[in-house]
Every structure is written in C-alpha cells, then in structure tokens.
N, C-alpha and C positions, 0 to 999 in steps of 0.2 A: 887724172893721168897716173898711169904707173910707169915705175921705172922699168925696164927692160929686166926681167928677172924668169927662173926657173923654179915655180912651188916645191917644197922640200918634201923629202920622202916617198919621193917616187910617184907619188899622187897623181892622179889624172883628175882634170880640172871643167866645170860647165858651169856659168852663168847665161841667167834666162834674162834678160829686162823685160821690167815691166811695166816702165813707165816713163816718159822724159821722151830726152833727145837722144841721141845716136851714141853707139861706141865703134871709133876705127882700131881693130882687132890689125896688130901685127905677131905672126908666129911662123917662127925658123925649126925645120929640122935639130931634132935631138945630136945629130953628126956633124951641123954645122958650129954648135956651144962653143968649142976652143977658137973658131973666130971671131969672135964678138967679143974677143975683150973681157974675160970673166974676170971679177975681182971680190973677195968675198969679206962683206960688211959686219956679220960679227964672227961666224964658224963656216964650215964646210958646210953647212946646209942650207948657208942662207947667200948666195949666189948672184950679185946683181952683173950687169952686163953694160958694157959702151959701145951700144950698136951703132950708132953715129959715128963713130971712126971709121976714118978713111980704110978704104979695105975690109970693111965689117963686110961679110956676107948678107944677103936680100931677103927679107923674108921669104918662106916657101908660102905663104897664105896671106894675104890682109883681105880682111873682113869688116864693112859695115854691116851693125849691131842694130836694128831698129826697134821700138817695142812689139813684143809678141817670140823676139827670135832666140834660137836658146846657140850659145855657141860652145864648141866643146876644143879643149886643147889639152892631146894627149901629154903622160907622162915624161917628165925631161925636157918638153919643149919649152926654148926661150921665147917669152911672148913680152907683149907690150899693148897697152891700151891709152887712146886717146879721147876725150868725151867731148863732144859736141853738146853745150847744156845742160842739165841738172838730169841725174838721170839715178830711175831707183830699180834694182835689181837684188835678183839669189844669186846666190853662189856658193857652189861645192867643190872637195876635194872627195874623192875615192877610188875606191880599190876593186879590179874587177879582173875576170881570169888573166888579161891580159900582161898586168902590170903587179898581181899577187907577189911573184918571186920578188923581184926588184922591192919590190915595199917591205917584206921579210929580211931582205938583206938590209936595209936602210935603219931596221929596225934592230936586229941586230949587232952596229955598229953602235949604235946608241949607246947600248951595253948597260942599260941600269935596269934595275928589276921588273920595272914597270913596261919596261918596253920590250923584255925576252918575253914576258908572260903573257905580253899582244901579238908579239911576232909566233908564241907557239899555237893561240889561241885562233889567229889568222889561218896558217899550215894547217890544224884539223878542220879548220872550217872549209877549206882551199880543197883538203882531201876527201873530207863529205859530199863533196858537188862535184867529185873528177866524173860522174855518172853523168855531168852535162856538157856537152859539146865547148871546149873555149879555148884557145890560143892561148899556150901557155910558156913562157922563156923559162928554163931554167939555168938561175945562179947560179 
C-alpha cells in the first residue's frame, strides 16, 4: 500500500508487474492536488495527501494492475496504490518532452551544484532533440 502521495521532481512515473497478485491504481488530476489535503512530510518535494477526507476530490482513473500490465502516471499526479497479495514489479521515474521544463525548474529550485549541472545538462539535451516532434510547457 502506498500512501496517497505526488513523485517529486516533476517526474513522470510507470510501473510494469510482473508477477503476483493485483494492484488497485488510484490517480487524480494534477489540478485536483490542493483538494486532497496536501501536507508535506519532510520538504516541499515530498508531498503526501489525505484523500479520505470528506470532501477530497474522486480519482480521475482507478486502475487494476494484473501481471503483464505496465501502468503509467503522469507527472504531478496524486496517485495511490493498493495490493492485492504479494506482488513483484519495476518501476521508474522519467523525463520526457513533455514534462522536460517542469523537471528543469524543480531542478533548479534545488539550487546545489549538482543539480544546476543536471538541469543545464537536461536543457542541452532537451535542445538536441527539439528536431523531434514533443509537447513541450515552457516554465
């Protein structure tokens, strides 16, 4: 079970299971987050949520997970998971035209060396590939 929470950094998120029993995938629009209750457990980036309050907003999606299925949950969405049984999977977090800027910005709020010199090394790489077709928000 995970708590009701939004991956930090702007991150776009997909786990595949691969094995076990089920997962019930709930995930709410990025525009619904200030109804749910947000309270933040240790910083600004770590974001957990009280969807079970009265008044919480619905998820926009709930999803069962079976083995074989890979599920994806865009950047900033509040999501939540419940497992039915022992259950073994992947899971990533990444960055793709869509969600580039936002991660650059999340990056640069950081503000320590190591993470201007990922957010500039993102940008040229971001800028290398503007020759491929991709939805892109700019900050």
């Amino acid at each position: 079970r995970s708590t009701c929470h939004v991956d930090s950094g702007s991150l776009h998120f997909a786990m595949a299971l691969v094995h076990g029993g089920a997962k019930k995938w709930r995930v709410w629009r990025r525009e619904d987050a200030a109804f749910l209750y947000p309270r933040f457990a240790v910083s600004a980036d770590d974001v957990l949520f009280d969807a079970a309050r009265a008044g919480a907003a619905e998820p926009r999606w709930v999803v069962c997970q079976k083995p074989g299925d890979l599920v994806f949950v865009p950047s900033d969405c509040p999501h939540a998971v419940d497992n039915d049984g022992i259950t073994v999977g992947l899971a990533t977090n990444f960055v793709d035209g869509s969600n580039v800027d936002a991660v650059a910005a999340s990056l640069a709020d950081d503000g320590d060396t190591a993470s201007l010199r990922l957010r500039q090394r993102l940008l040229t790489l971001a800028d290398e590939g503007d020759d491929v077709p991709a939805k892109r928000a700019r900050v």
